[in-house]
N, CA, C and O atoms as a GROMACS GRO file, in nm:
protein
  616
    1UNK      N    1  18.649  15.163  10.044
    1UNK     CA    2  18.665  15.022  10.080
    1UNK      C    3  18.808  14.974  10.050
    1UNK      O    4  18.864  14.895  10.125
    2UNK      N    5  18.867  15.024   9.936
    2UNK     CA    6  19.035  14.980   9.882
    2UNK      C    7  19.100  15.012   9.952
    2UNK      O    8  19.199  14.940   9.963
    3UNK      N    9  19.093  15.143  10.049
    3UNK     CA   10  19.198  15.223  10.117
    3UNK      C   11  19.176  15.113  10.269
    3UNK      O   12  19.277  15.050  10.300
    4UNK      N   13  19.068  15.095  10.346
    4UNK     CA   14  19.015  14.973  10.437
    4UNK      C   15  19.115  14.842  10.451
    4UNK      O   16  19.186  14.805  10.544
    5UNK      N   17  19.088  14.781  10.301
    5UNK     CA   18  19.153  14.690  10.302
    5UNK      C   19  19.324  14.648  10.301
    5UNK      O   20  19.382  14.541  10.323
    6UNK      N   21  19.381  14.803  10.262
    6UNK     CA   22  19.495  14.848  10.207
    6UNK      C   23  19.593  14.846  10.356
    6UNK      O   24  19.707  14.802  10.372
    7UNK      N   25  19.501  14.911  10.452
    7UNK     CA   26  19.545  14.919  10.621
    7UNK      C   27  19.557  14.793  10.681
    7UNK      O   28  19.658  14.755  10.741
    8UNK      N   29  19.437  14.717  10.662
    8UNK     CA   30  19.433  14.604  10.746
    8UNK      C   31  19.525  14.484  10.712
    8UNK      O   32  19.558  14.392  10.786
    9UNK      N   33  19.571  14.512  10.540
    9UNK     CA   34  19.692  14.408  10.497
    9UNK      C   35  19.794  14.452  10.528
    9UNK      O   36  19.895  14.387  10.501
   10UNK      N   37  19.804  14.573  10.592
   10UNK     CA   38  19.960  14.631  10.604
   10UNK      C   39  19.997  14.601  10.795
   10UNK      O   40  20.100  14.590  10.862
   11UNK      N   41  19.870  14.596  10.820
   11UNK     CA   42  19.894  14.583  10.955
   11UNK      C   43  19.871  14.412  10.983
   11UNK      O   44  19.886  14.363  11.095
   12UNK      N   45  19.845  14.357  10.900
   12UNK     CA   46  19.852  14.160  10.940
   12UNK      C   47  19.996  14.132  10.924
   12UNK      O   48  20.061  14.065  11.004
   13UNK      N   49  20.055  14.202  10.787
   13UNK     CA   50  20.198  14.192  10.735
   13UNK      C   51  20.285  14.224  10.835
   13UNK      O   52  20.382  14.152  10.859
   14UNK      N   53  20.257  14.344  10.909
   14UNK     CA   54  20.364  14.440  10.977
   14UNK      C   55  20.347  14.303  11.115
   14UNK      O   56  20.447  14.258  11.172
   15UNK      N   57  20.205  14.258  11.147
   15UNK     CA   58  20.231  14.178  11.245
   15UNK      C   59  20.310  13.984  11.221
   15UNK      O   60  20.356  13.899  11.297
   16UNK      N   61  20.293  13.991  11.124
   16UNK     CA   62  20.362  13.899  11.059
   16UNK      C   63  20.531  13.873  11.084
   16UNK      O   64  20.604  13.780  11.117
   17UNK      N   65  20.545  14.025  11.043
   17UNK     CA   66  20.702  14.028  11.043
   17UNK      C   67  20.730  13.999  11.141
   17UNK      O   68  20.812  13.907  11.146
   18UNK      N   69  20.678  14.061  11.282
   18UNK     CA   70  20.719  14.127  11.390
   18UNK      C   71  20.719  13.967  11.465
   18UNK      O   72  20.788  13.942  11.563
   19UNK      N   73  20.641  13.879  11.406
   19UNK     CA   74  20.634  13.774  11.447
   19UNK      C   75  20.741  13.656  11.447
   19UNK      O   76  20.790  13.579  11.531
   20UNK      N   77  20.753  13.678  11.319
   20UNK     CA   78  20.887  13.626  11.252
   20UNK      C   79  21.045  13.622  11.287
   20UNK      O   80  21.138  13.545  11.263
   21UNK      N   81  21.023  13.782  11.377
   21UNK     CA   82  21.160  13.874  11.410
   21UNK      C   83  21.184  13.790  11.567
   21UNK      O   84  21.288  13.741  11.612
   22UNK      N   85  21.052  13.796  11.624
   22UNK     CA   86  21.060  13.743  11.747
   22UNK      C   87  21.115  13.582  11.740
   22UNK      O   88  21.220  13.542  11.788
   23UNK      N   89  21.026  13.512  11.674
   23UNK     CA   90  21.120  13.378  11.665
   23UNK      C   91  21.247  13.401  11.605
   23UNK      O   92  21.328  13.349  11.680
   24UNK      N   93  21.313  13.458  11.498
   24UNK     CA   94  21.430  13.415  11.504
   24UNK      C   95  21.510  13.467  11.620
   24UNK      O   96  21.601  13.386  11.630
   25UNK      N   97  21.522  13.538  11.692
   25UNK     CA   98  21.577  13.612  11.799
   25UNK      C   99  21.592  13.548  11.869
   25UNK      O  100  21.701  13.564  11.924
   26UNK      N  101  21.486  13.404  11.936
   26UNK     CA  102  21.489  13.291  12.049
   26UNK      C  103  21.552  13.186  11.962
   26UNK      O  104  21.587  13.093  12.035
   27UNK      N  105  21.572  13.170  11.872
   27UNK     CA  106  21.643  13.026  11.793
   27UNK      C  107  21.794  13.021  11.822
   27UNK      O  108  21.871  12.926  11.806
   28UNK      N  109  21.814  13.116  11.857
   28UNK     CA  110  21.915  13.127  11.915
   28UNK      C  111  22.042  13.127  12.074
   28UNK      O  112  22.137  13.188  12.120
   29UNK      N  113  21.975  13.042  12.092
   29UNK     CA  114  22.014  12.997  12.237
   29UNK      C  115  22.111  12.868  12.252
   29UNK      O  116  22.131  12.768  12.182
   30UNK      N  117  22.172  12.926  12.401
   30UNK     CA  118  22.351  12.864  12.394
   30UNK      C  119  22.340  12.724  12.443
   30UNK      O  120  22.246  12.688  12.514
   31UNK      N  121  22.434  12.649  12.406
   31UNK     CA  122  22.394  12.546  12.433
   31UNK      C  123  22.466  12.461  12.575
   31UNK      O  124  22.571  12.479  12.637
   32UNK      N  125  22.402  12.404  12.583
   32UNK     CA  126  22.435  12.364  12.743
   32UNK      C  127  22.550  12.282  12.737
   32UNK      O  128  22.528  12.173  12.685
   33UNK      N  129  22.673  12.302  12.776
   33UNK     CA  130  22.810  12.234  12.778
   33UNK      C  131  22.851  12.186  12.932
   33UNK      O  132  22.901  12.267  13.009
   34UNK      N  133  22.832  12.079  12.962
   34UNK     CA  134  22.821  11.996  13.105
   34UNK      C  135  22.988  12.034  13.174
   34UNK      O  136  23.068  12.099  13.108
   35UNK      N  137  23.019  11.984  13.310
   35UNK     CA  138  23.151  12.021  13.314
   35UNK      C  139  23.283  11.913  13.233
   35UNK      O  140  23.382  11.938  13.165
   36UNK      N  141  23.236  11.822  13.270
   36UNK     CA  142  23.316  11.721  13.152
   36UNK      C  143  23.352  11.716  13.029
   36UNK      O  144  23.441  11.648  12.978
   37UNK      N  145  23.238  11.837  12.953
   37UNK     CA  146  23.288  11.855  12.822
   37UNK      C  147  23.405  11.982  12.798
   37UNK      O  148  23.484  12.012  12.709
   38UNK      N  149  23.356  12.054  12.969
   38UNK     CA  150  23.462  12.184  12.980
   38UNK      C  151  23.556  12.124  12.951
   38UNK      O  152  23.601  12.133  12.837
   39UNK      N  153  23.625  12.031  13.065
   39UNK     CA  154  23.750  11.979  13.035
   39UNK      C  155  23.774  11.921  12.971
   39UNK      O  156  23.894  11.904  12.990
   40UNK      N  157  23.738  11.848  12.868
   40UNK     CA  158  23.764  11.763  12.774
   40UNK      C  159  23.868  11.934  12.647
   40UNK      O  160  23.982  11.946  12.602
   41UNK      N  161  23.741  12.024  12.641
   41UNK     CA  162  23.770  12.098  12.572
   41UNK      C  163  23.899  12.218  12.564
   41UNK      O  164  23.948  12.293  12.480
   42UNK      N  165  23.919  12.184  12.701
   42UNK     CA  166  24.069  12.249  12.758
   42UNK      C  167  24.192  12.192  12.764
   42UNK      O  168  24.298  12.244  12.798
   43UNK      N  169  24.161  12.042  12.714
   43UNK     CA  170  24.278  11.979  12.691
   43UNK      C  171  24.378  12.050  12.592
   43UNK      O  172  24.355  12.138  12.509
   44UNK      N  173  24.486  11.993  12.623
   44UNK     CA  174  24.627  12.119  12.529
   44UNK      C  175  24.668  12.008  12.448
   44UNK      O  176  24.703  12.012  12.330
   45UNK      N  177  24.662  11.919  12.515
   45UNK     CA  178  24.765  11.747  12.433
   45UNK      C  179  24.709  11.773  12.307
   45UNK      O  180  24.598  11.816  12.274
   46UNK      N  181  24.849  11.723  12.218
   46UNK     CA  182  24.794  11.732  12.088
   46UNK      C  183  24.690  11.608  12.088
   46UNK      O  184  24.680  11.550  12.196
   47UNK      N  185  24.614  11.562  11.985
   47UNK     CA  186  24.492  11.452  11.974
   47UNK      C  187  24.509  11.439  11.834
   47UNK      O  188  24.482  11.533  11.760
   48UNK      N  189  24.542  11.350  11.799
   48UNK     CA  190  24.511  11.331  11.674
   48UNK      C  191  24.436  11.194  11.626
   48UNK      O  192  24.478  11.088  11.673
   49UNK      N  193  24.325  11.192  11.532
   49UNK     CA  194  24.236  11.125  11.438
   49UNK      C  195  24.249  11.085  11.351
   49UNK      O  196  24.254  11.165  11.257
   50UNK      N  197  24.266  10.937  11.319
   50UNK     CA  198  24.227  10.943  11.125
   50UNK      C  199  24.118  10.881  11.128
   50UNK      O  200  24.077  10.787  11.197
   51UNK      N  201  24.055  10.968  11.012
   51UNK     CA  202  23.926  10.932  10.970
   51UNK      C  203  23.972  10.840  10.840
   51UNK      O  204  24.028  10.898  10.748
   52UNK      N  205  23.951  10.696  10.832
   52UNK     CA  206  24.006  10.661  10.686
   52UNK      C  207  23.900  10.552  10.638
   52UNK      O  208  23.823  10.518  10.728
   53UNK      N  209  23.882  10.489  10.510
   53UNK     CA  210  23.850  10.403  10.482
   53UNK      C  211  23.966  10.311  10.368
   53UNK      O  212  24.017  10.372  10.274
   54UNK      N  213  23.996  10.163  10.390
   54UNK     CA  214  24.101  10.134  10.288
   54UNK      C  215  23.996  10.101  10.200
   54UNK      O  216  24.056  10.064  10.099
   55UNK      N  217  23.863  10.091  10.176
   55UNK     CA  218  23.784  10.041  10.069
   55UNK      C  219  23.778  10.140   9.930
   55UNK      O  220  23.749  10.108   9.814
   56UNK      N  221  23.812  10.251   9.978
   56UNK     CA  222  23.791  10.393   9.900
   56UNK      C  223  23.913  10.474   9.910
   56UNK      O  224  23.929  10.595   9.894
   57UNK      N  225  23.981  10.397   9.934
   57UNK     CA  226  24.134  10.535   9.964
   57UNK      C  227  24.079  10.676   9.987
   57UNK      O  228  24.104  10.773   9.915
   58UNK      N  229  23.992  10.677  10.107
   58UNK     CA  230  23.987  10.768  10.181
   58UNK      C  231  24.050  10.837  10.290
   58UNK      O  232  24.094  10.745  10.359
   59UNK      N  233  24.078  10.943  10.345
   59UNK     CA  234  24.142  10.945  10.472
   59UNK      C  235  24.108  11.109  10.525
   59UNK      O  236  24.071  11.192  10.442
   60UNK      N  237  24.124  11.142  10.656
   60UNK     CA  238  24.124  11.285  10.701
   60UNK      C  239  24.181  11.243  10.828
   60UNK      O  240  24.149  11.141  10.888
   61UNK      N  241  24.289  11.349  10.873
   61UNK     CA  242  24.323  11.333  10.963
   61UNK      C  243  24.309  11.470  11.086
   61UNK      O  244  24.360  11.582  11.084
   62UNK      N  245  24.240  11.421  11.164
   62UNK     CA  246  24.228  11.557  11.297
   62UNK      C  247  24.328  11.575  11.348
   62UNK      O  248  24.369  11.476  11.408
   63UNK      N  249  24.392  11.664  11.353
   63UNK     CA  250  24.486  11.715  11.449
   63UNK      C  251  24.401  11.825  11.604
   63UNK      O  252  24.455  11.928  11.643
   64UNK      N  253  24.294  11.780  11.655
   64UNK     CA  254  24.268  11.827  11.764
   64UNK      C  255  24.316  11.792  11.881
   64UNK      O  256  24.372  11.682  11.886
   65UNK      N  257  24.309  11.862  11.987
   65UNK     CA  258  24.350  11.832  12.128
   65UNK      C  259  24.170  11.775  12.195
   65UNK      O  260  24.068  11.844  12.185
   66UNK      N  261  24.174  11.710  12.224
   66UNK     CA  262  24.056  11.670  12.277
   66UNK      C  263  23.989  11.619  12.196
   66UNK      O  264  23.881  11.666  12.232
   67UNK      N  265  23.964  11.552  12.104
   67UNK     CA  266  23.865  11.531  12.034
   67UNK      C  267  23.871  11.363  12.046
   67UNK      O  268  23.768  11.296  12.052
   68UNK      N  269  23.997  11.306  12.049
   68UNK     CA  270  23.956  11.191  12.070
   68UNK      C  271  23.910  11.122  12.221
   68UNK      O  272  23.817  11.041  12.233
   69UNK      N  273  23.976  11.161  12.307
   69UNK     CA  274  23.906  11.158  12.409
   69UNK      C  275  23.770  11.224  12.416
   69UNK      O  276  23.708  11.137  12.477
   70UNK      N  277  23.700  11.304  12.397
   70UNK     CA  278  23.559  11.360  12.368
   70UNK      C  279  23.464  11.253  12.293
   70UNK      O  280  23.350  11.221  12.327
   71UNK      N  281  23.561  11.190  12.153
   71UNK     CA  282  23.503  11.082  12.106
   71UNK      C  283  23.455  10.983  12.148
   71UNK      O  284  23.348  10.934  12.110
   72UNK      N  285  23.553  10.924  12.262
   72UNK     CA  286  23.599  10.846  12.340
   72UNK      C  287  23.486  10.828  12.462
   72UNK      O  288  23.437  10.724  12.506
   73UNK      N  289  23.466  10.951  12.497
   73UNK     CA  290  23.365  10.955  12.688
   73UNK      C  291  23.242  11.029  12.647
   73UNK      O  292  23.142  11.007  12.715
   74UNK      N  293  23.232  11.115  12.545
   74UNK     CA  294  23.096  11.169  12.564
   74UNK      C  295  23.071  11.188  12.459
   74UNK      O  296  22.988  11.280  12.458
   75UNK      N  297  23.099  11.148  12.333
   75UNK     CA  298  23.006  11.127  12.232
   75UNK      C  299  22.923  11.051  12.215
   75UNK      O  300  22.941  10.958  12.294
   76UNK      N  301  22.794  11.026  12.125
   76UNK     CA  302  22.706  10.892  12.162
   76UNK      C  303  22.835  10.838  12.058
   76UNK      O  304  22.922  10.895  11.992
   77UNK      N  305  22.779  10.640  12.092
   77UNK     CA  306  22.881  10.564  12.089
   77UNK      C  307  22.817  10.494  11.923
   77UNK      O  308  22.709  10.529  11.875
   78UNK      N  309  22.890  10.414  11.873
   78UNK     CA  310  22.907  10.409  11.748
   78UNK      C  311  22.734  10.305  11.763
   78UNK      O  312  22.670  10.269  11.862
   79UNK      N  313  22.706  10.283  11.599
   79UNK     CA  314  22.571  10.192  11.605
   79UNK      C  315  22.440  10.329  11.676
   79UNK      O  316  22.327  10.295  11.641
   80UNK      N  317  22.440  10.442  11.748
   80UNK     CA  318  22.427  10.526  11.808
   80UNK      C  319  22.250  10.587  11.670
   80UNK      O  320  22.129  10.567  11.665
   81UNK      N  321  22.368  10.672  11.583
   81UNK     CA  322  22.274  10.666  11.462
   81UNK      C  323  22.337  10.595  11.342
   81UNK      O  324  22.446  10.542  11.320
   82UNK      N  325  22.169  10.623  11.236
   82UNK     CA  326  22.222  10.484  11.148
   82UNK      C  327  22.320  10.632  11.022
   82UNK      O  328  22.324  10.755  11.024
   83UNK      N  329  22.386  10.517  10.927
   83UNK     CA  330  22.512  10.580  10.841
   83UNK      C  331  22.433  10.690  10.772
   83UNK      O  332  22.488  10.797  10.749
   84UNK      N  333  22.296  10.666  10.734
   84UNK     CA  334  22.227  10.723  10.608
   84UNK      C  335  22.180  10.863  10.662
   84UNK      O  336  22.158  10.947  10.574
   85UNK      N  337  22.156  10.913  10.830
   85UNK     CA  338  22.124  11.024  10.896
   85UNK      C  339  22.266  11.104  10.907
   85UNK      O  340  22.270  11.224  10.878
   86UNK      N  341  22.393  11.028  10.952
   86UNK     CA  342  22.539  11.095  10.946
   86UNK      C  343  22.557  11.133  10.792
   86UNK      O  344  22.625  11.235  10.783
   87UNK      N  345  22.522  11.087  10.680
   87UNK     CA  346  22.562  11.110  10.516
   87UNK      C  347  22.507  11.252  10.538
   87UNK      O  348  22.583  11.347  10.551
   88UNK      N  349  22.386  11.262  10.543
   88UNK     CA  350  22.275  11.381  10.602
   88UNK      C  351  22.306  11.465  10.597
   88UNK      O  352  22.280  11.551  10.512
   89UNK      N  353  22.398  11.473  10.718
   89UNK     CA  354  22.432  11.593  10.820
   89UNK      C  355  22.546  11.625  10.804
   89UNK      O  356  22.593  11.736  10.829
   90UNK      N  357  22.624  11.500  10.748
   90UNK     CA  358  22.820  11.534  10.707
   90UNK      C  359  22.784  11.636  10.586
   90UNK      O  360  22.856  11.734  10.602
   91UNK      N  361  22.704  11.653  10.477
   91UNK     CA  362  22.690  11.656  10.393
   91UNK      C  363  22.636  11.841  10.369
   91UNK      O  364  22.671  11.922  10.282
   92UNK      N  365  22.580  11.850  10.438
   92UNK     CA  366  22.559  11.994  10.517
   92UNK      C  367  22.606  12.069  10.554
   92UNK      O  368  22.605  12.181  10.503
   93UNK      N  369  22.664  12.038  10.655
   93UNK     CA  370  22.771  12.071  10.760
   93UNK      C  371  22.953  12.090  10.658
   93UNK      O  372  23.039  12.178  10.673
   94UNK      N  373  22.953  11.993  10.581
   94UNK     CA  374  23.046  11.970  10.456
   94UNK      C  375  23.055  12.147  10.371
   94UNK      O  376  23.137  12.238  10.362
   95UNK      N  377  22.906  12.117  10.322
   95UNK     CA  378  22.913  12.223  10.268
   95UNK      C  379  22.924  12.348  10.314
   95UNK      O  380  22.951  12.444  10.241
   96UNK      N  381  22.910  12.354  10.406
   96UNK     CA  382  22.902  12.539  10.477
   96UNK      C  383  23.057  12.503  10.527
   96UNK      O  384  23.118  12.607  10.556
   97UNK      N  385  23.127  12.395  10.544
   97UNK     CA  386  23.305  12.407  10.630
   97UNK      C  387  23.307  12.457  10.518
   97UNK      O  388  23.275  12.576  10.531
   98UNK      N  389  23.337  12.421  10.367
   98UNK     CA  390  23.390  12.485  10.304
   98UNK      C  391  23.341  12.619  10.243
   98UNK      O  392  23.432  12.686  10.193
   99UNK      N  393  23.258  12.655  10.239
   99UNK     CA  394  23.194  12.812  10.222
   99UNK      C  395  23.262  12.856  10.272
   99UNK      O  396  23.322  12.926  10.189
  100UNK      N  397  23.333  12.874  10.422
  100UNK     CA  398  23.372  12.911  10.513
  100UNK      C  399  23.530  12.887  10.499
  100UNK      O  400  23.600  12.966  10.563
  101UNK      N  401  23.601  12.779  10.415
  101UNK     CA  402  23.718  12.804  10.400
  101UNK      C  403  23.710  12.934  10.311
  101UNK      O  404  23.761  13.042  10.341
  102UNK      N  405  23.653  12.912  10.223
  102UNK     CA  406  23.682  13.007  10.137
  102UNK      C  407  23.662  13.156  10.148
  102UNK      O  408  23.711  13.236  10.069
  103UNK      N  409  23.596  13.185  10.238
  103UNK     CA  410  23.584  13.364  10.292
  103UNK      C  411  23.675  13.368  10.423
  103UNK      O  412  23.610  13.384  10.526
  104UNK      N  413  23.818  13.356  10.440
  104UNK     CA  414  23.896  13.386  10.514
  104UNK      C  415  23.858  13.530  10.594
  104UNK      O  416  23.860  13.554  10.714
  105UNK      N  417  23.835  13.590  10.512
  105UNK     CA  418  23.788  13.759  10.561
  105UNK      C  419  23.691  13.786  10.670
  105UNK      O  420  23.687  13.874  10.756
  106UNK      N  421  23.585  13.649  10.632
  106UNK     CA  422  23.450  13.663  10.704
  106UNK      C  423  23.413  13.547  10.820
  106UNK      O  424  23.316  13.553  10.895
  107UNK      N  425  23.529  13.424  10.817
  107UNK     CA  426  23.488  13.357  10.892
  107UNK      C  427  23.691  13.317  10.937
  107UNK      O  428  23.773  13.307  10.846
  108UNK      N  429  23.728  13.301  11.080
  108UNK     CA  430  23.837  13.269  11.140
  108UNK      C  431  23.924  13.152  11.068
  108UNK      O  432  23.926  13.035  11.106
  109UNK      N  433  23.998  13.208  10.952
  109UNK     CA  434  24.110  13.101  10.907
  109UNK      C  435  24.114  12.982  11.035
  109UNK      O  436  24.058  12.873  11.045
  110UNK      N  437  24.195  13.048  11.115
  110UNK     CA  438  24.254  12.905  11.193
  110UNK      C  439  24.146  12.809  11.212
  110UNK      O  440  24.159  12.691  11.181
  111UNK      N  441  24.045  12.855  11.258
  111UNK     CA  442  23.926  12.763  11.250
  111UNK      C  443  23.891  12.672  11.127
  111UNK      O  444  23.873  12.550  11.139
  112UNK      N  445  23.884  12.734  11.018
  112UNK     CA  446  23.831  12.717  10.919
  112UNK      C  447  23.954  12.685  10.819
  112UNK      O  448  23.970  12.797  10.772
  113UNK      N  449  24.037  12.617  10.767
  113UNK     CA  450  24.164  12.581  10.747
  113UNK      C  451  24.192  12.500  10.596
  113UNK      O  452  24.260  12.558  10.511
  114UNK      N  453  24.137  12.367  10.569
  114UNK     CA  454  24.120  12.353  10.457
  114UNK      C  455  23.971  12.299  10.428
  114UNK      O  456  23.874  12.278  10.500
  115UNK      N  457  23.996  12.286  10.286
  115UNK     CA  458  23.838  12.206  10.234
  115UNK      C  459  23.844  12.064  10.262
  115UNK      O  460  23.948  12.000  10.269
  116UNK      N  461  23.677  11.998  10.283
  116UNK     CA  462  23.693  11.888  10.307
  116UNK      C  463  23.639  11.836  10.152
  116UNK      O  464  23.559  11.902  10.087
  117UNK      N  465  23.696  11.707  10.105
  117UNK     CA  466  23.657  11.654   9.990
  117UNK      C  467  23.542  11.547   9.984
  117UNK      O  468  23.570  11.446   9.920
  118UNK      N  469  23.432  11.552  10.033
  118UNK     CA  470  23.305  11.465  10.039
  118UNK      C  471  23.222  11.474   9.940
  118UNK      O  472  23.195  11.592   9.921
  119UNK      N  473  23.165  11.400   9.864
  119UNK     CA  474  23.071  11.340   9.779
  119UNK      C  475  22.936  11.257   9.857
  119UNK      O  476  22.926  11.158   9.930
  120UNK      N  477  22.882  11.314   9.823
  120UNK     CA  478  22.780  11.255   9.893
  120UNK      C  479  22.715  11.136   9.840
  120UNK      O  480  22.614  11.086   9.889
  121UNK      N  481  22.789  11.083   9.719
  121UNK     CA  482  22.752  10.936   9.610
  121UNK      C  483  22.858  10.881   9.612
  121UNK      O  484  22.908  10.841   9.507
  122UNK      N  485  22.914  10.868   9.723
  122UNK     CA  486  23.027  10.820   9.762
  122UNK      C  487  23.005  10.728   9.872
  122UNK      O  488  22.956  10.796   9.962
  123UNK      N  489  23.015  10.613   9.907
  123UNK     CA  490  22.996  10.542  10.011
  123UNK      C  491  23.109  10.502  10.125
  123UNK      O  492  23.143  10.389  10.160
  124UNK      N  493  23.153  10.620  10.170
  124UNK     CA  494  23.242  10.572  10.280
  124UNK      C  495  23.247  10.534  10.415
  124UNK      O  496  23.336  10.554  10.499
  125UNK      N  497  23.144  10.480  10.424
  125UNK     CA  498  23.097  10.365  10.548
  125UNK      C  499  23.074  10.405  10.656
  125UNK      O  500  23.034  10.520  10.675
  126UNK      N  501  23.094  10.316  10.753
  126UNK     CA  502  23.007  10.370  10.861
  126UNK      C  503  23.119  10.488  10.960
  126UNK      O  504  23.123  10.596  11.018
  127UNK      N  505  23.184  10.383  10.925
  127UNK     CA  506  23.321  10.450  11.059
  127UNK      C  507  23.341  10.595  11.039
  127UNK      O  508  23.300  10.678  11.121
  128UNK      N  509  23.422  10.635  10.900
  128UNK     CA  510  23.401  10.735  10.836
  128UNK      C  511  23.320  10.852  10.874
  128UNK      O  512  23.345  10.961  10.925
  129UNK      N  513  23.208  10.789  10.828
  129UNK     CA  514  23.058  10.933  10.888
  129UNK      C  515  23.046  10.924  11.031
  129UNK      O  516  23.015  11.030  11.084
  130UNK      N  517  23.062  10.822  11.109
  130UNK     CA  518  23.012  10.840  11.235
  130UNK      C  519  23.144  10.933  11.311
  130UNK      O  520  23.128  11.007  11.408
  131UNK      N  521  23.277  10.908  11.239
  131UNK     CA  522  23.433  11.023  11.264
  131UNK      C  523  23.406  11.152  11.248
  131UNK      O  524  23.434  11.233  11.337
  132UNK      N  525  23.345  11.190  11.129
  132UNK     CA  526  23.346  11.283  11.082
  132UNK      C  527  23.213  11.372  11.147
  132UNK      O  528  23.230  11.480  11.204
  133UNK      N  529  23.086  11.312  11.127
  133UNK     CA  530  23.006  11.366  11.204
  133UNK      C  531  23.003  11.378  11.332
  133UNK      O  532  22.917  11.454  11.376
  134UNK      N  533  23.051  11.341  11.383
  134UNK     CA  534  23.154  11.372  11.560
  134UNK      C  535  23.236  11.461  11.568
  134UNK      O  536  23.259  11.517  11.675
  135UNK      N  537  23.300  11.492  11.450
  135UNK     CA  538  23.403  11.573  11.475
  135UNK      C  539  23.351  11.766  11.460
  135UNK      O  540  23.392  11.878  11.492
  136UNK      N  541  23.243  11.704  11.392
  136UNK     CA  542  23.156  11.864  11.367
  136UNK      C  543  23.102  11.859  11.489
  136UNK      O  544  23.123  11.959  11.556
  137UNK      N  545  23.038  11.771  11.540
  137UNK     CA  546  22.950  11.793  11.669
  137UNK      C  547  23.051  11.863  11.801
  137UNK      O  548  23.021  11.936  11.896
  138UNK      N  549  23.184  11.800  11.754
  138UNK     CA  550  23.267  11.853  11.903
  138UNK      C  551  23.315  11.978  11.842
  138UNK      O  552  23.344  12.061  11.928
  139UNK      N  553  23.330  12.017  11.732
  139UNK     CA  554  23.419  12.164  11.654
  139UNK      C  555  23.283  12.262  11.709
  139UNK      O  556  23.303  12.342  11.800
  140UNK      N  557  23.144  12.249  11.644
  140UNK     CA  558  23.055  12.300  11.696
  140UNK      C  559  23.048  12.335  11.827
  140UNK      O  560  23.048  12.455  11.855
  141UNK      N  561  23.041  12.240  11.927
  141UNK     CA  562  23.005  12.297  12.071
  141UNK      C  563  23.160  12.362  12.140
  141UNK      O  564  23.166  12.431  12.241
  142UNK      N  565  23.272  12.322  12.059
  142UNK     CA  566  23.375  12.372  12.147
  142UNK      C  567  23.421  12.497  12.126
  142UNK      O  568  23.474  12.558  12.219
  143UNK      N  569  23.403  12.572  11.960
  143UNK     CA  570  23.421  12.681  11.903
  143UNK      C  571  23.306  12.765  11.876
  143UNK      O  572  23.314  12.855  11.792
  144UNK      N  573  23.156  12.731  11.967
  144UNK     CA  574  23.053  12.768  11.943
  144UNK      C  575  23.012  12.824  11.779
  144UNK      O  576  22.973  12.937  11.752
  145UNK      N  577  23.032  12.724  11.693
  145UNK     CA  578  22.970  12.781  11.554
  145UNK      C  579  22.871  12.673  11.534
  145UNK      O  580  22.861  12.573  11.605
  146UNK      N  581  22.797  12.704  11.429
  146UNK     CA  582  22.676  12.583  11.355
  146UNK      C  583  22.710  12.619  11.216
  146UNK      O  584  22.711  12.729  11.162
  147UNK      N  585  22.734  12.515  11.176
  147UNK     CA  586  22.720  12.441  11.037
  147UNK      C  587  22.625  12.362  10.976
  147UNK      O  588  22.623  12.261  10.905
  148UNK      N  589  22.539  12.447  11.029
  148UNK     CA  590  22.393  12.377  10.962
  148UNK      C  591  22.297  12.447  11.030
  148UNK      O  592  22.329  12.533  11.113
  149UNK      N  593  22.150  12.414  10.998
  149UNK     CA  594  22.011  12.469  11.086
  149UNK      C  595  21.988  12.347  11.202
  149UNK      O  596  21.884  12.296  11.246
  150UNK      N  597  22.111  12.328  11.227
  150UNK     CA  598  22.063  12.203  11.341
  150UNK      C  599  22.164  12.247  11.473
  150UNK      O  600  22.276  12.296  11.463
  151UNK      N  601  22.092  12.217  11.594
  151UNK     CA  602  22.150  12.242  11.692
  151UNK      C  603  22.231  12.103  11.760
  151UNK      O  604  22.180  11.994  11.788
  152UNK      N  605  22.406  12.156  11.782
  152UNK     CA  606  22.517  12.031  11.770
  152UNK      C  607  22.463  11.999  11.892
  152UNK      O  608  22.472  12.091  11.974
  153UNK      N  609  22.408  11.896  11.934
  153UNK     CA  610  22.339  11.846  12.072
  153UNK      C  611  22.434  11.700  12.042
  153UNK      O  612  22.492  11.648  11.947
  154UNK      N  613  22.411  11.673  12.183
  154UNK     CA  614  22.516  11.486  12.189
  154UNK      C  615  22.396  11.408  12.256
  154UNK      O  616  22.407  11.288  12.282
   0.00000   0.00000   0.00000
């Protein structure tokens, strides 16, 4: 009867896995980039961003080509989501940019360049997170990476 039971747990397990293997394999699918975001993303002009707050002597500044125009035409528009879902997701996304500065070896320097300095008991308003969480959403779909278990959708 031990040896019985010994098969039939090895074979629920083995189908378990196999189950497991199959979903992550489909979680993985590309994401749909319209033609407008092509070109947005082929822009060469330099673009530059500041992300700042004067309440907190905060600041970051983007040096992308496209990003403010991207900001600009096809990002959702500010008021869009509320500050406390962008804290969220900056906060996430925060943490794995910098994981990722720091293994030069394993993830593309130029991409990945410096650390960002966020606190998440830090209140730097709306503008701020809704900059910043935009700016992952367009780094995401334009350099195809994820910084988080969330898919960069607009």
């Amino acid at each position: 009867m031990k040896k019985m039971s010994f098969k039939v747990l090895y074979i629920v397990l083995a189908g378990i896995c196999f189950a497991l293997l199959l979903n992550c394999g489909t979680s993985n699918k590309s994401l749909s980039i319209t033609e407008n975001e092509k070109e947005v993303f082929n822009h060469i002009e330099e673009d530059t961003v500041s992300i700042a707050s004067d309440k907190i002597e905060y600041e970051i500044i983007i040096i992308e080509p496209g990003f403010n125009t991207w900001l600009n035409s096809i990002a959702k528009p500010e008021g869009y989501y509320s500050q406390e879902y962008m804290e969220n997701r900056n906060y996430i996304m925060v943490l794995e940019w910098n994981q990722r500065v720091i293994q030069p070896m394993r993830y593309n320097p130029n991409l990945y360049e410096l650390q960002i300095d966020y606190d998440q008991h830090i209140d730097y308003g709306y503008e701020v997170n809704y900059k910043l969480y935009n700016y992952f959403i367009y780094f995401q779909r334009k350099y195809n990476q994820r910084l988080g278990p969330f898919i960069p959708r607009i």
